[in-house]
C-alpha positions in Angstrom: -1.6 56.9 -25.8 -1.3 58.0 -22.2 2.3 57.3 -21.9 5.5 59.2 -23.4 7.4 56.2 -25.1 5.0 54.1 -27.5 5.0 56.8 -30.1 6.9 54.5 -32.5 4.5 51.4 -31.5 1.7 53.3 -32.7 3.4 54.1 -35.6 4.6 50.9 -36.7 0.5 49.7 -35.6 -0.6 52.5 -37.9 1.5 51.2 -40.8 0.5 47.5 -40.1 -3.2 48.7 -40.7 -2.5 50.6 -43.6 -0.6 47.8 -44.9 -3.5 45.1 -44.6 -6.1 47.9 -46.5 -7.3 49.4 -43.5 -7.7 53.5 -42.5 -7.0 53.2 -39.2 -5.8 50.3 -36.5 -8.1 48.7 -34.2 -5.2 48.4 -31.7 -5.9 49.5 -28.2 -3.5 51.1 -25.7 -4.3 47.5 -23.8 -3.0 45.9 -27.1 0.2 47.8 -27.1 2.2 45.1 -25.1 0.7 42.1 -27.6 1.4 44.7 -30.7 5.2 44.5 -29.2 5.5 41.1 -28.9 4.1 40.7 -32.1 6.8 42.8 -33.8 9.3 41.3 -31.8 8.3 37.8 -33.1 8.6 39.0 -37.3 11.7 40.2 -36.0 13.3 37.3 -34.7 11.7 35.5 -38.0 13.5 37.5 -40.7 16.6 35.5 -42.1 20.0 37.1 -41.5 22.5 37.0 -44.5 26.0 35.6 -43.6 
């Protein structure tokens, strides 16, 4: 990470590996903007109670 505000992508990447049976994530600082989207997509996909 060359840049002072993905800590918490990398994170949340880490945790995604680690999740799925994996050591460590294969995601690239190039990845980082598809990682986001991605997240961003599960977000929009989990059902809020009303």
């Amino acid at each position: 990470q060359t840049n002072s505000y993905d800590c918490g992508v990398w994170i949340l990447a880490q945790m995604a590996a680690v999740l799925r049976g994996y050591d460590i994530t294969g995601v690239k600082e190039h990845d980082i903007t598809s990682f986001r989207h991605f997240l961003q997509v599960l977000i929009h996909c989990v059902e809020v109670p009303t």
